[in-house]
N, C-alpha and C positions, 0 to 999 in steps of 0.2 A: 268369151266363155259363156256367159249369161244368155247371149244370142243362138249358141251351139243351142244349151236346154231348153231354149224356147222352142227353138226350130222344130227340137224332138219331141215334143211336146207336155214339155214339164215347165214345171213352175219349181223357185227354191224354196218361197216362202218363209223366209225370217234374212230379210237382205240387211243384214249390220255389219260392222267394219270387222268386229270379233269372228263372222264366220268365212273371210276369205286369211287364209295361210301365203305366204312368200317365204321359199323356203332354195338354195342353192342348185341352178340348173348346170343346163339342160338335164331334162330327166332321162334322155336316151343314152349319156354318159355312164362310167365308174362313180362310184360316190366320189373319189379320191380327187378328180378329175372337174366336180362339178364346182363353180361359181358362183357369188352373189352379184356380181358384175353381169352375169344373165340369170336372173332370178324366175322360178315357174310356180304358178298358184293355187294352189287349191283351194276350192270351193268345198265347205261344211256344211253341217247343221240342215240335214232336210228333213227333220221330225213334222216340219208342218208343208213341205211338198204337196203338190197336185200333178195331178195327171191329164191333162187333157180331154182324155175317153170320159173320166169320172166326173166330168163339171160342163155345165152348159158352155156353150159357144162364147155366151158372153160374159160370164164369169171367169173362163179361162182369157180371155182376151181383157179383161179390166183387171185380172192377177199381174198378166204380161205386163200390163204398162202401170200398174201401182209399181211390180221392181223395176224400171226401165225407169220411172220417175226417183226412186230412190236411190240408182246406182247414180245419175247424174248428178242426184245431191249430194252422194258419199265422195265422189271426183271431183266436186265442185266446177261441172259443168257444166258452161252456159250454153243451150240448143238453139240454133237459130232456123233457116229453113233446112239444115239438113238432121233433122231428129226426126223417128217415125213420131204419129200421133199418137 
């Protein structure tokens, strides 16, 4: 999900556990229909977002991997050579 926003080039800017939701999927089903056995997530809180166009090159690119550094903190995942820089 965080890789879609990058890609398009946005920034979430407040990456905490409070602003991702899990809530009963799939989302293309009935409500009645839907499961937490396939749960789908939403993504919160973009009061401090950036834009890409709005931030230098390298600002937007050191936003990217400040969240990229903090979601693998929030996973408690450990990067070895397959993490971007």
């Amino acid at each position: 999900m965080m890789e879609r926003l990058h890609a398009g080039g946005f920034t979430q800017g407040s990456v905490h556990q409070r602003n991702w939701l899990v809530q009963p999927g799939p989302l293309n089903v009935a409500p009645v229909k839907r499961s937490v056995m396939r749960p789908s997530f939403r993504m919160i809180d973009f009061g401090r977002a950036a834009c890409e166009k709005d931030v230098s090159e390298v600002d937007f690119k050191s936003k990217v991997n400040e969240e990229n550094s903090r979601i693998r903190e929030l996973l408690d995942y450990e990067c070895h050579d397959h993490c971007p820089k």
